[in-house]
Z-matrix of the N, CA and C atoms (Angstrom, degrees):
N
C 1 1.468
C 2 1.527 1 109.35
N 3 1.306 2 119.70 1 123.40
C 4 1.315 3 133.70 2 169.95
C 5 1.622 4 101.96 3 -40.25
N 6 1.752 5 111.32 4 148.92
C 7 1.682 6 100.97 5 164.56
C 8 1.200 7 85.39 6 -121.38
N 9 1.302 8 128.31 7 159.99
C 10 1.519 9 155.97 8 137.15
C 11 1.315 10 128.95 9 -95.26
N 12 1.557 11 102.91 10 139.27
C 13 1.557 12 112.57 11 172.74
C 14 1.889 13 115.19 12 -101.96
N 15 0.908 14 141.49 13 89.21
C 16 1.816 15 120.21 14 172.41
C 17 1.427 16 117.19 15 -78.44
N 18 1.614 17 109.27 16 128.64
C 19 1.477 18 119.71 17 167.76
C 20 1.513 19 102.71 18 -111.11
N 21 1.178 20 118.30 19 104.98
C 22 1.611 21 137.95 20 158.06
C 23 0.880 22 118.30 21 -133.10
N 24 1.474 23 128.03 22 148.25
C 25 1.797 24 140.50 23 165.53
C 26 1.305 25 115.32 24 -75.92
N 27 1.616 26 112.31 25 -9.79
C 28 1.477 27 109.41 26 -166.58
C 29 1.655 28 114.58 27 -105.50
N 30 1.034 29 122.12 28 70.45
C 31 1.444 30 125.06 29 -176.26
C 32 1.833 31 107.64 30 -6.19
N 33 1.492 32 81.48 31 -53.01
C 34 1.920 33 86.70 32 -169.39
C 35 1.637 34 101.95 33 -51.59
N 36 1.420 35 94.64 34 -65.10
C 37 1.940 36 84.48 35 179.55
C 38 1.376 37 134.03 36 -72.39
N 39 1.272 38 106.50 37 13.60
C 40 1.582 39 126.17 38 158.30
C 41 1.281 40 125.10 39 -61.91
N 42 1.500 41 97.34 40 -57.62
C 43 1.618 42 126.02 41 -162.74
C 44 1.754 43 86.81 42 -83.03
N 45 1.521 44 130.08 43 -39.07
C 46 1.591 45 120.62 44 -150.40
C 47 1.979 46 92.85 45 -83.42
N 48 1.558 47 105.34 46 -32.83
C 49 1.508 48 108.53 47 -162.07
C 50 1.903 49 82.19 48 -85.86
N 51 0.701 50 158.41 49 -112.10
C 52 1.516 51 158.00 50 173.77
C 53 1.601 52 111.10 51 29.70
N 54 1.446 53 99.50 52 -44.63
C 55 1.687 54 106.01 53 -170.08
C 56 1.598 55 104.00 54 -98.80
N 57 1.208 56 133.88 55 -20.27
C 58 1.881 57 128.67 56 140.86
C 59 1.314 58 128.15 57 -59.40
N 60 1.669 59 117.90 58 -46.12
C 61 1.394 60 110.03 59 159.64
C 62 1.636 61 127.43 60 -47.80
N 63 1.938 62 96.51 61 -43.89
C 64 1.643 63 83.33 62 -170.18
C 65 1.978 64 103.55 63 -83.37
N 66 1.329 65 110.92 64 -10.20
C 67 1.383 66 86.79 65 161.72
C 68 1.586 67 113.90 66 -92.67
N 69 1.073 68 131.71 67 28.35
C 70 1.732 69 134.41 68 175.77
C 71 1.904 70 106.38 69 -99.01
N 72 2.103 71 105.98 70 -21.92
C 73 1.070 72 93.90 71 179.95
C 74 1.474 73 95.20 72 126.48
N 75 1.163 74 124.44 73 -30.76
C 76 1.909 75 116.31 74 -168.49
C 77 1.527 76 94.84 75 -98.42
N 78 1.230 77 88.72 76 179.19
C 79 2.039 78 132.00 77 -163.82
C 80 1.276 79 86.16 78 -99.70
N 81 1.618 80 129.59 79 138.91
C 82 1.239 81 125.73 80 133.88
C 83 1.303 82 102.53 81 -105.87
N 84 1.257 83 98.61 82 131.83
C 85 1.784 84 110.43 83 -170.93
C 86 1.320 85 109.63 84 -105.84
N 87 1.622 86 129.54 85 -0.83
C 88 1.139 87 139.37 86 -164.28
C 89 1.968 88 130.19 87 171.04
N 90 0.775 89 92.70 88 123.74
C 91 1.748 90 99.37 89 170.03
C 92 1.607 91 103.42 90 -110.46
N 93 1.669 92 88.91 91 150.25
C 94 1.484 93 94.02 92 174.43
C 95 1.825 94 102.88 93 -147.81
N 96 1.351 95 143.38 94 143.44
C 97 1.709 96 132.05 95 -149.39
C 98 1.465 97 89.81 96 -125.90
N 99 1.798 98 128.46 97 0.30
C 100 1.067 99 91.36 98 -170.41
C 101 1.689 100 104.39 99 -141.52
N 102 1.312 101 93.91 100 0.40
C 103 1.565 102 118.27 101 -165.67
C 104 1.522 103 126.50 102 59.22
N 105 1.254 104 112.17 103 16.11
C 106 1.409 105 131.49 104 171.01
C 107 1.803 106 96.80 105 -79.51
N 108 1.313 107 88.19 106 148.33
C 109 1.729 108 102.17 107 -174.48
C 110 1.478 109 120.62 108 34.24
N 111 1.336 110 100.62 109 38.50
C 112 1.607 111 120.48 110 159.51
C 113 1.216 112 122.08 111 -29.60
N 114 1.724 113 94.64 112 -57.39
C 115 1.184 114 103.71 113 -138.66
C 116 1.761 115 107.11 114 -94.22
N 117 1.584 116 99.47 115 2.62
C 118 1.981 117 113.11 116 175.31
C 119 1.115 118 89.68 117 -114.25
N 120 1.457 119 142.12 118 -10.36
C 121 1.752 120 116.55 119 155.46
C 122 1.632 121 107.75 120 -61.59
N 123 1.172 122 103.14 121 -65.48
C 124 1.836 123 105.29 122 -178.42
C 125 1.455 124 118.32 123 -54.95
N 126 1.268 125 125.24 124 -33.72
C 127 1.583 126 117.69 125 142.55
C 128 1.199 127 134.16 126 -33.90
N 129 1.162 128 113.34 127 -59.27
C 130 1.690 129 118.30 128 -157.91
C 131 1.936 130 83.83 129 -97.55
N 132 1.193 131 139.73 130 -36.45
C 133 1.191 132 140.68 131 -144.29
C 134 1.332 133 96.69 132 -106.37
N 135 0.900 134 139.88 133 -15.58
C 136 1.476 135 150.34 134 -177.10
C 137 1.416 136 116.70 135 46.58
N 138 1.081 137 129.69 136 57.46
C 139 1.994 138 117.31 137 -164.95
C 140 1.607 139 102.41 138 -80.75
N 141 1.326 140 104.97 139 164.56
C 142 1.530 141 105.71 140 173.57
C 143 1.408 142 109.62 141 -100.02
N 144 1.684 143 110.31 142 -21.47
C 145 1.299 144 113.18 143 164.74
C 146 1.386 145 129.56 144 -152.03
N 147 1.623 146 121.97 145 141.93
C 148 1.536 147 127.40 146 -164.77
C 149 1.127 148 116.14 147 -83.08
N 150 1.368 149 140.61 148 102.69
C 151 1.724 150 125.96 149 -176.51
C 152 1.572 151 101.40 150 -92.07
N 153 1.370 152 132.50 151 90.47
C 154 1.047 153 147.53 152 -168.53
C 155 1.788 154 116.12 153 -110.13
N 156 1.666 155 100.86 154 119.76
C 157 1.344 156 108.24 155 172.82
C 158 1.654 157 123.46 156 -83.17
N 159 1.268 158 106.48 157 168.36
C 160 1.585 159 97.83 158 173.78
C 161 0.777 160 122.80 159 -62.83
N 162 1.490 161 111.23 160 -63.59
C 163 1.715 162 130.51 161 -148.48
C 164 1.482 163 80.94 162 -106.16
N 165 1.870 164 91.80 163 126.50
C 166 1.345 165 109.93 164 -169.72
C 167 1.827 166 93.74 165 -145.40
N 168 1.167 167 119.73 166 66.96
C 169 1.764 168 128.35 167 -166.26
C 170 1.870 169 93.53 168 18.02
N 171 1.030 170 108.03 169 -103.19
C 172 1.356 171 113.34 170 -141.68
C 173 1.755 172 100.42 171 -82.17
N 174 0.923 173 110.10 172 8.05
C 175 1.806 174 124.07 173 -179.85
C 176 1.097 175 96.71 174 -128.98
N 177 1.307 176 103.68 175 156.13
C 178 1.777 177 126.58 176 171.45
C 179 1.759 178 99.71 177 -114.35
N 180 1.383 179 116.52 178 146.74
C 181 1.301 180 107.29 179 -142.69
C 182 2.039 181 77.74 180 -102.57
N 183 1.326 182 124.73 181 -2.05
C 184 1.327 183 101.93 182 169.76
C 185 1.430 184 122.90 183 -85.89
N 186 1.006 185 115.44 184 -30.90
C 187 2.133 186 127.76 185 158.66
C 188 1.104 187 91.50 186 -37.34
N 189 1.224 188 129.92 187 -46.27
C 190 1.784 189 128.99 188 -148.69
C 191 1.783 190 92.55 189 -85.02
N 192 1.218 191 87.18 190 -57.04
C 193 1.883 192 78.31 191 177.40
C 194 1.480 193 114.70 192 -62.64
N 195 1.193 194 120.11 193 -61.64
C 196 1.638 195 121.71 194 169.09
C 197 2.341 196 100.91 195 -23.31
N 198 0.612 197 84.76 196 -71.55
C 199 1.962 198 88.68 197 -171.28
C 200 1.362 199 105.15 198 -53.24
N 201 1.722 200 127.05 199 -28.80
C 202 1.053 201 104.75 200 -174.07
C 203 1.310 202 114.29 201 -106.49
N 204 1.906 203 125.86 202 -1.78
C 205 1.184 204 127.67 203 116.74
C 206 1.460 205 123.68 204 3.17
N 207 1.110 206 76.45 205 -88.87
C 208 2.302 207 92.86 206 -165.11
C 209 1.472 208 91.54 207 -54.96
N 210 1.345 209 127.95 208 -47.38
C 211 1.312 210 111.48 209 -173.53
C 212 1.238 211 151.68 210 -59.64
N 213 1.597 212 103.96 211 -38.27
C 214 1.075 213 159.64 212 -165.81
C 215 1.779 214 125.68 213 -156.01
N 216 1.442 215 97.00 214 86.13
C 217 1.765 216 110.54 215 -167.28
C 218 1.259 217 96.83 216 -102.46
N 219 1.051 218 161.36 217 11.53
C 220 1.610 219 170.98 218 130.00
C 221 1.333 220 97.37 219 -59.58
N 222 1.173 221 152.55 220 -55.69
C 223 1.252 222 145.82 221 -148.81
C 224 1.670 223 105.82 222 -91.02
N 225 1.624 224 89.26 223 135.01
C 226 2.184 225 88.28 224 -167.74
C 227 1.753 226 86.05 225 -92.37
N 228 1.520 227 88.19 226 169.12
C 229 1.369 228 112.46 227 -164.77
C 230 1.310 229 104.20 228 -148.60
N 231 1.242 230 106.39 229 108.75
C 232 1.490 231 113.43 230 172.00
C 233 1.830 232 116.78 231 -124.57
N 234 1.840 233 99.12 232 125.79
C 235 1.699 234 89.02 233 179.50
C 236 1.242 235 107.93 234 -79.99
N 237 1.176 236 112.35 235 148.75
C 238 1.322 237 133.29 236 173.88
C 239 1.974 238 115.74 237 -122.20
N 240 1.421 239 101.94 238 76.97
C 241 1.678 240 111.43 239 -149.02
C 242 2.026 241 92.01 240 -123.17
N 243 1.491 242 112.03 241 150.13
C 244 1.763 243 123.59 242 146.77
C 245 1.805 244 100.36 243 -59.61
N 246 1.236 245 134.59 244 -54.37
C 247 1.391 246 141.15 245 -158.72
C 248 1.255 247 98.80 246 -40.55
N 249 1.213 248 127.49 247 147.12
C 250 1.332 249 134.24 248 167.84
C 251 1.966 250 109.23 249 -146.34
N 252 0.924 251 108.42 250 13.78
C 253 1.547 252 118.47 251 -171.99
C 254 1.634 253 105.57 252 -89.04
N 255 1.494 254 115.21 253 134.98
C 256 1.279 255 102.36 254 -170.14
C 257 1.077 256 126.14 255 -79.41
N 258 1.887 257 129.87 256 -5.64
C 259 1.292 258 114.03 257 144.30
C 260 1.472 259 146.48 258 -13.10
N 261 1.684 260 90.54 259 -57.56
C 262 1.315 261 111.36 260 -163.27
C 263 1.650 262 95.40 261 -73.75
N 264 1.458 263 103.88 262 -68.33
C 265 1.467 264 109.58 263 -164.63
C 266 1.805 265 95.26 264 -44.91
N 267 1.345 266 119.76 265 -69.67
C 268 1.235 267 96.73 266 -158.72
C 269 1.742 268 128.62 267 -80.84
N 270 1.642 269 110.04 268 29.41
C 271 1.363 270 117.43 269 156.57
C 272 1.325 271 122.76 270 -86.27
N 273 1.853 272 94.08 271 -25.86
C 274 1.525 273 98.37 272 -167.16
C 275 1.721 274 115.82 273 -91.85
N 276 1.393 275 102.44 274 -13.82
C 277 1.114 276 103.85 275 169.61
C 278 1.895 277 114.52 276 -99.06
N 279 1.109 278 119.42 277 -3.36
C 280 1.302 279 140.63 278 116.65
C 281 1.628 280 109.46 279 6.40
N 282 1.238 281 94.54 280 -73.81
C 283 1.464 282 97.43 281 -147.45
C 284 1.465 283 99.48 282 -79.24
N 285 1.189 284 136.23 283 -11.67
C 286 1.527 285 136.78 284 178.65
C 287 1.718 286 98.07 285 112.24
N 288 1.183 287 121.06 286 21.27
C 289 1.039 288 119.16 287 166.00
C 290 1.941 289 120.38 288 -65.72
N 291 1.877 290 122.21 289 152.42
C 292 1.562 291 78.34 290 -164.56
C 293 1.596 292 95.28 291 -115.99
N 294 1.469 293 124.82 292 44.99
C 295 1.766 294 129.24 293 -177.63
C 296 1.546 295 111.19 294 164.23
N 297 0.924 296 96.16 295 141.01
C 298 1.644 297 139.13 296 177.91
C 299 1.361 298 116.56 297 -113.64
N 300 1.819 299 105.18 298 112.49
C 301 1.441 300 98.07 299 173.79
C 302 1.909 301 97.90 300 -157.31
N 303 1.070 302 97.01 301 151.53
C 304 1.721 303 124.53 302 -169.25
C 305 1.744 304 95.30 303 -64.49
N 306 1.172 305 113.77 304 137.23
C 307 1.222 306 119.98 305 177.32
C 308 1.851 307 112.69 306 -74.32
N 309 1.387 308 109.70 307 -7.42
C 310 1.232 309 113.94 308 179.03
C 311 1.654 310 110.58 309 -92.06
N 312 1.401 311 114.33 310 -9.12
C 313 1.387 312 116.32 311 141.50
C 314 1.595 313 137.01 312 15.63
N 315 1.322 314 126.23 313 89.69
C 316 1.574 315 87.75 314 172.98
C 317 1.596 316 114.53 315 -106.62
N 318 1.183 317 112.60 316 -166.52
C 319 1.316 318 120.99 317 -166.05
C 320 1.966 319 106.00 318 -51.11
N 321 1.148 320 103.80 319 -52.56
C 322 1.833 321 119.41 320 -169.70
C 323 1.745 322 87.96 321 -44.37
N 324 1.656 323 128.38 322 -55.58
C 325 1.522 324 127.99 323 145.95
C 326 1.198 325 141.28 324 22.77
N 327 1.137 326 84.17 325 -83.31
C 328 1.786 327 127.04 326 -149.24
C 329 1.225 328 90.61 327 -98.73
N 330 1.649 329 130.19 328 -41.17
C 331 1.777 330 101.13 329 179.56
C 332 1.883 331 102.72 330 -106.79
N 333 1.533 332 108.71 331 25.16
C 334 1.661 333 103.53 332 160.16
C 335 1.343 334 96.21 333 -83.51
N 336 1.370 335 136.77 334 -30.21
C 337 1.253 336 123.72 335 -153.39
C 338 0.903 337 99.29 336 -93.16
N 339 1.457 338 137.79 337 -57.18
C 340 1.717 339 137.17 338 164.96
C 341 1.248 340 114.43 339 -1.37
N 342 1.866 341 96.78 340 -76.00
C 343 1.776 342 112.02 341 164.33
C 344 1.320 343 141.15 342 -41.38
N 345 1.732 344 103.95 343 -34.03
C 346 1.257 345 120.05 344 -178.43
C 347 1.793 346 102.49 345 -51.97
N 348 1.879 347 87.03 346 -72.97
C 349 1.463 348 105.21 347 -155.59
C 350 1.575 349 120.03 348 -76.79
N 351 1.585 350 96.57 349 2.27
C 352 1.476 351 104.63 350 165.00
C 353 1.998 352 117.32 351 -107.37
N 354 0.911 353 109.37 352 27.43
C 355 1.431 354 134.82 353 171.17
C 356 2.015 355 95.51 354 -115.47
N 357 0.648 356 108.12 355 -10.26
C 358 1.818 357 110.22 356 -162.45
C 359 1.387 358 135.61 357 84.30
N 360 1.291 359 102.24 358 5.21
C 361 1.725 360 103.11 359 -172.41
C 362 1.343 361 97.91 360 -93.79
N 363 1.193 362 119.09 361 -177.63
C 364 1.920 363 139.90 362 170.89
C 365 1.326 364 97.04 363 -100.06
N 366 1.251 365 101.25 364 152.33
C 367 1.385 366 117.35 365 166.35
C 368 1.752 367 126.08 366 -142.45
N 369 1.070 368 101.62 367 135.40
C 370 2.100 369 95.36 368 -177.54
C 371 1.399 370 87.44 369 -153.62
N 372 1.626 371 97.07 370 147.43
C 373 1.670 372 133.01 371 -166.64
C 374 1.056 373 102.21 372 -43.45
N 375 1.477 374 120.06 373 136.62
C 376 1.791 375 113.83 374 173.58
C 377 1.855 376 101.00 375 -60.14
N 378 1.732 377 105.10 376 -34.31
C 379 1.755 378 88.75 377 -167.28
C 380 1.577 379 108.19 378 -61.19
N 381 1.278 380 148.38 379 1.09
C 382 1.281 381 135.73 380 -156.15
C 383 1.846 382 95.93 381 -124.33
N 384 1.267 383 108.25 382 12.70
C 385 1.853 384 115.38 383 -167.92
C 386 1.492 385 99.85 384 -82.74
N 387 1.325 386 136.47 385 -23.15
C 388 1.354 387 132.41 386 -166.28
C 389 1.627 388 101.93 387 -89.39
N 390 1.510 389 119.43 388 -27.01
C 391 1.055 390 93.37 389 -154.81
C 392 1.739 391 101.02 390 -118.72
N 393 1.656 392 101.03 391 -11.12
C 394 1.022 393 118.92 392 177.86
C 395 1.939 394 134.59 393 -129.22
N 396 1.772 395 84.93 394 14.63
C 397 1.442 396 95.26 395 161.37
C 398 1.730 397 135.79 396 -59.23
N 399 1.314 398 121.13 397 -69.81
C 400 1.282 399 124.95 398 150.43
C 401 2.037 400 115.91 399 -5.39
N 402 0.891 401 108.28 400 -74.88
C 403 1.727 402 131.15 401 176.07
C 404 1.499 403 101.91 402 -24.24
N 405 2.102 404 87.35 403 -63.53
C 406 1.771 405 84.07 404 -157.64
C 407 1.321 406 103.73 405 -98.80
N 408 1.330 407 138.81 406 4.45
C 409 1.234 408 135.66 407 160.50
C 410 1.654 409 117.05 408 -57.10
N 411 2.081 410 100.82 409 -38.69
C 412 1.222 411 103.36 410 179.92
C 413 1.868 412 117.35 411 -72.56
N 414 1.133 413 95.63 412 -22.03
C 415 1.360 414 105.24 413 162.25
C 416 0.950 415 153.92 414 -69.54
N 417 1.379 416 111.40 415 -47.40
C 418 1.893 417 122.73 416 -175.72
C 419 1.665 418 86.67 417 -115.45
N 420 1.460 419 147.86 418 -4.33
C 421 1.386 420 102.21 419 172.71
C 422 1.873 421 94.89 420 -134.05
N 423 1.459 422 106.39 421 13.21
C 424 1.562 423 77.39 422 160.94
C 425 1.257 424 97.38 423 99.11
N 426 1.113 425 153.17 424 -42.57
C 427 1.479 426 162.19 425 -161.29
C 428 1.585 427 104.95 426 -65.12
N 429 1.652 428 108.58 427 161.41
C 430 1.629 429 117.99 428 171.10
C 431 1.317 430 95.17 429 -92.44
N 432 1.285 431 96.87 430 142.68
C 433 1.840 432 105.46 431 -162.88
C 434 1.419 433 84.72 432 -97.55
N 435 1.707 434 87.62 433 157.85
C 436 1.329 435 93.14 434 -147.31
C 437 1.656 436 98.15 435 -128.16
N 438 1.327 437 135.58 436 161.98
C 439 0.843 438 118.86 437 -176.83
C 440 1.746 439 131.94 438 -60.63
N 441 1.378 440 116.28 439 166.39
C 442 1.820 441 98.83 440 -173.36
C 443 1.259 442 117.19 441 -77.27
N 444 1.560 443 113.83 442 133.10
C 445 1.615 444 109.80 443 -179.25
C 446 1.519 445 104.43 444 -72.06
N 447 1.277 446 89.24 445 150.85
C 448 2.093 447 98.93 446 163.07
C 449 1.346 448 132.19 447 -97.30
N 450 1.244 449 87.20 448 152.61
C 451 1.954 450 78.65 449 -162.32
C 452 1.647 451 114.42 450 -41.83
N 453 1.375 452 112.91 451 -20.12
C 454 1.534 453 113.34 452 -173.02
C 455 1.450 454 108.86 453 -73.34
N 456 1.205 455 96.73 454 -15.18
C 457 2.122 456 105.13 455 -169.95
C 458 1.314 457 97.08 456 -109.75
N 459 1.518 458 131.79 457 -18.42
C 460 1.522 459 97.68 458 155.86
C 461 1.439 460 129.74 459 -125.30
N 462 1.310 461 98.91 460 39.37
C 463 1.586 462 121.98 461 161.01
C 464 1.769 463 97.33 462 -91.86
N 465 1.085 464 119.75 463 -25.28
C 466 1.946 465 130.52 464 174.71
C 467 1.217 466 93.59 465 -64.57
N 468 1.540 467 123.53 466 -63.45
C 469 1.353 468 117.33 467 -151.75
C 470 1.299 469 96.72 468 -72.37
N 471 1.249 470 127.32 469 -61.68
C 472 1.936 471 130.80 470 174.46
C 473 1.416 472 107.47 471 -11.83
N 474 1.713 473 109.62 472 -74.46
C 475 1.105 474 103.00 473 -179.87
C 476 1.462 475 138.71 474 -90.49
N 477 1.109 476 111.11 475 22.63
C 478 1.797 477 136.07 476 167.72
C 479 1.427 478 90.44 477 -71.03
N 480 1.544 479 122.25 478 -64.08
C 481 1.304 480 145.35 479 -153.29
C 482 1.547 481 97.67 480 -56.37
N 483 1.270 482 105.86 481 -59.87
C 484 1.556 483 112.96 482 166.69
C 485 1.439 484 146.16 483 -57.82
N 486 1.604 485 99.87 484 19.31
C 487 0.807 486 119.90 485 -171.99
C 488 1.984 487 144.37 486 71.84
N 489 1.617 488 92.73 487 5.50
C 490 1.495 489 111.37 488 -164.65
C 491 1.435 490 123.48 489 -72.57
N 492 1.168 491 142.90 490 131.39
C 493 1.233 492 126.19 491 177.26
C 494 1.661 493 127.58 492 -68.76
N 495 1.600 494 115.58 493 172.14
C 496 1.786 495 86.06 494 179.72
C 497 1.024 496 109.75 495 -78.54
N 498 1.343 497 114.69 496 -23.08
C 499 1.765 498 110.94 497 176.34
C 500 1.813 499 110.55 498 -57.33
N 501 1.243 500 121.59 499 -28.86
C 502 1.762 501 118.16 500 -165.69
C 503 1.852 502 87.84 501 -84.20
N 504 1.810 503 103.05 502 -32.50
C 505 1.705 504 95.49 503 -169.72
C 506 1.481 505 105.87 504 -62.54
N 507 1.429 506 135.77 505 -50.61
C 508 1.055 507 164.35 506 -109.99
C 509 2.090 508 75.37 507 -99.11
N 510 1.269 509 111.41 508 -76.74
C 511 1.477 510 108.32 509 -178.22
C 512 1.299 511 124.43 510 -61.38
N 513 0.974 512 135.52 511 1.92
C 514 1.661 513 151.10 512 173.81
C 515 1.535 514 98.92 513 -87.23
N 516 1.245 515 95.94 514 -50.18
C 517 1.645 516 77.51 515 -154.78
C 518 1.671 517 99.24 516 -115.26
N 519 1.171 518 99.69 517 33.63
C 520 2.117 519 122.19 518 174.38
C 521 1.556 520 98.85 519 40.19
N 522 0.964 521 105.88 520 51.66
C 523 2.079 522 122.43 521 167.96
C 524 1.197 523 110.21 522 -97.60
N 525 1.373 524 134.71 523 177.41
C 526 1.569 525 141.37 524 175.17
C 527 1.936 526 86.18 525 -104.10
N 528 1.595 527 102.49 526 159.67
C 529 1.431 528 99.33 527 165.57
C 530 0.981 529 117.90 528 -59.35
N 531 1.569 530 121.89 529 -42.26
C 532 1.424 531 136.77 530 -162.56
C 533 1.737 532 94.07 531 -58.13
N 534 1.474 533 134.69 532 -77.41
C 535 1.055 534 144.52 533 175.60
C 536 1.876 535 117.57 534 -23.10
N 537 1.378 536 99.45 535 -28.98
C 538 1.814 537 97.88 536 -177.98
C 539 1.597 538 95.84 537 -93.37
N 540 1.261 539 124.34 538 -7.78
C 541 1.986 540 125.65 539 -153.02
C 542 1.836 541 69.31 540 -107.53
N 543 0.666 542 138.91 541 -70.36
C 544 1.802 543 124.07 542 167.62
C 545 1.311 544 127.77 543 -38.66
N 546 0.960 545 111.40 544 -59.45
C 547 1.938 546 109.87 545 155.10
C 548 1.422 547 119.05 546 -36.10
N 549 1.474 548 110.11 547 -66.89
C 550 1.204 549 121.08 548 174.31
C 551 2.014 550 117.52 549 -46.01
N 552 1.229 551 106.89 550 -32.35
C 553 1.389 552 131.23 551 177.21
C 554 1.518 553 116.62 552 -59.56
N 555 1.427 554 97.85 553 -63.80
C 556 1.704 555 119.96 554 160.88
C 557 1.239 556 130.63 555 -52.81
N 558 1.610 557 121.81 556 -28.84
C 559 0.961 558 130.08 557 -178.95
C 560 1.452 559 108.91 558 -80.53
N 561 1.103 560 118.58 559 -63.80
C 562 1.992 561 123.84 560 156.91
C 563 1.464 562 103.39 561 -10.37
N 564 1.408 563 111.28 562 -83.04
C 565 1.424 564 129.21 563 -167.11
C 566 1.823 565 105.87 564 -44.33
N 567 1.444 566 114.62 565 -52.93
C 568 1.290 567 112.75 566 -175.29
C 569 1.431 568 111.04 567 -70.32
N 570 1.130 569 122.36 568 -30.11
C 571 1.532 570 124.04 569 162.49
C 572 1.629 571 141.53 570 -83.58
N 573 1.266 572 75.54 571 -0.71
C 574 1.795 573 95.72 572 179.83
C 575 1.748 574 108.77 573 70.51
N 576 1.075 575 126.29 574 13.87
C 577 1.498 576 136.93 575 -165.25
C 578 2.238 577 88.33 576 -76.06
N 579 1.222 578 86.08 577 176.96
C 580 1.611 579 111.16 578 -172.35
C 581 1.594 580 103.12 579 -121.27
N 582 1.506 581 118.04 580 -66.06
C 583 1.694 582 130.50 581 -161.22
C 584 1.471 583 113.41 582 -127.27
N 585 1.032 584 114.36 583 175.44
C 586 1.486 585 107.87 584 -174.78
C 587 1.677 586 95.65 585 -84.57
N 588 1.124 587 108.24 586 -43.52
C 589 1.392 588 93.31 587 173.84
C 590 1.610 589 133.30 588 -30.70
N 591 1.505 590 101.73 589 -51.41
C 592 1.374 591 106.96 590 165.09
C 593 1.365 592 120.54 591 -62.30
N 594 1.310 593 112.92 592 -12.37
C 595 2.048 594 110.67 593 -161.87
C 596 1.364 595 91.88 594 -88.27
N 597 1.720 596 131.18 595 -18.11
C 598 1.310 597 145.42 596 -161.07
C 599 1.355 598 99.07 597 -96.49
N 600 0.866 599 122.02 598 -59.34
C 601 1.620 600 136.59 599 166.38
C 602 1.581 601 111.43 600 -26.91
N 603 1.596 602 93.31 601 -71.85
C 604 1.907 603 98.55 602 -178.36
C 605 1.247 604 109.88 603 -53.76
N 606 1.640 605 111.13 604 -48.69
C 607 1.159 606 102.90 605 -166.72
C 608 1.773 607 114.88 606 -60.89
N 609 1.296 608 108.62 607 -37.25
C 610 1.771 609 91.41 608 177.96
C 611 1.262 610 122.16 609 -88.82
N 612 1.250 611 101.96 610 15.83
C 613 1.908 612 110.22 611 169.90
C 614 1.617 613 99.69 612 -102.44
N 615 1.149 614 120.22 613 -15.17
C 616 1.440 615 124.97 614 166.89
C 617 0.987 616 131.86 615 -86.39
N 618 1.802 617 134.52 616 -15.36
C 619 1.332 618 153.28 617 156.72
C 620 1.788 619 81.45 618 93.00
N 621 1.020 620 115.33 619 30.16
C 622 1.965 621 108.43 620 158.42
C 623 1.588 622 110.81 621 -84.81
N 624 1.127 623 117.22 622 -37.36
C 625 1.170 624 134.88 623 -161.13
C 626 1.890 625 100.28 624 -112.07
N 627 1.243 626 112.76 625 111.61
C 628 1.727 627 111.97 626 175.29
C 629 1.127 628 110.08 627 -109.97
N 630 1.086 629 116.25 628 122.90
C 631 1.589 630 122.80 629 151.87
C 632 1.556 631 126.59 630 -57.67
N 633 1.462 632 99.94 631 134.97
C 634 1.596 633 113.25 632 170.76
C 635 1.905 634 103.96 633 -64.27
């Protein structure tokens, strides 16, 4: 059984994220409201993973990840923040943290990312991919960042992912086929990809694409 640590100020989203984990299957072995002495809860408490917010009053919750990094580089770290500005995201994933996800989250969420980042990949919210894909691609996987997709190209990839044809895409979203087999074209090119296989690939290593 997975253990967990939560650092939030907000009792409410303490108590709401606590009661999805323990029905997802994990231990919460600990809360902490201010991220002070973090770093001898996760010592003595041992978690396998930190669900850590930003805004922590008198701490910023990415310092907090940065220290418990260096300390503790085995231990996953996922923010669990309102912020959606790419400052934030891309300091906090910065720090070797291994996911980013919106506190408006729900559970179906919250245990892709579990899965994600305990398979080894990163993971961040599909809602924050339009504006902040590029960033964290250049970040957590190493890639030439690539230009920003548009919402029209990753509503393509979503439903590529889902298995759709261009002909089913093409009527969804009142396009010609021809027009999505160009999208689909563009999208390669802006990502440096080869096959669709690969465009399927990024996309669920990118949290564009979710699994059932």
């Amino acid at each position: 059984m997975l253990r967990a640590i939560l650092v939030d100020d907000h009792k409410a989203t303490l108590e709401g994220l606590k009661l999805m984990l323990t029905r997802l299957g994990l231990s919460v072995v600990g809360t902490n409201a201010t991220g002070q002495n973090l770093d001898l809860d996760v010592e003595i408490l041992k978690p396998d993973v930190v669900f850590l917010d930003l805004s922590l009053g008198p701490q910023d919750g990415i310092s907090v990840a940065a220290r418990l990094k260096r300390a503790f580089p085995l231990v996953k770290i996922i923010g669990f923040s309102f912020r959606q500005d790419l400052p934030s995201v891309r300091d906090f994933l910065a720090t070797g943290a291994e996911a980013y996800m919106l506190k408006t989250a729900e559970e179906d969420e919250i245990k892709l990312a579990i899965e994600t980042v305990f398979r080894g990949k990163p993971f961040l919210s599909p809602q924050l991919s339009d504006v902040l894909l590029p960033e964290y691609l250049n970040i957590v996987q190493g890639k030439p960042q690539p230009q920003a997709l548009t919402t029209q190209e990753t509503t393509i990839v979503r439903l590529l992912g889902a298995g759709k044809t261009s002909k089913e895409i093409a009527a969804q979203l009142n396009l010609s086929p021809r027009s999505v087999e160009k999208y689909r074209a563009t999208l390669l090119e802006k990502l440096q990809l080869n096959t669709l296989a690969d465009l399927l690939k990024w996309g669920i290593k990118a949290g564009v694409i979710v699994l059932d």
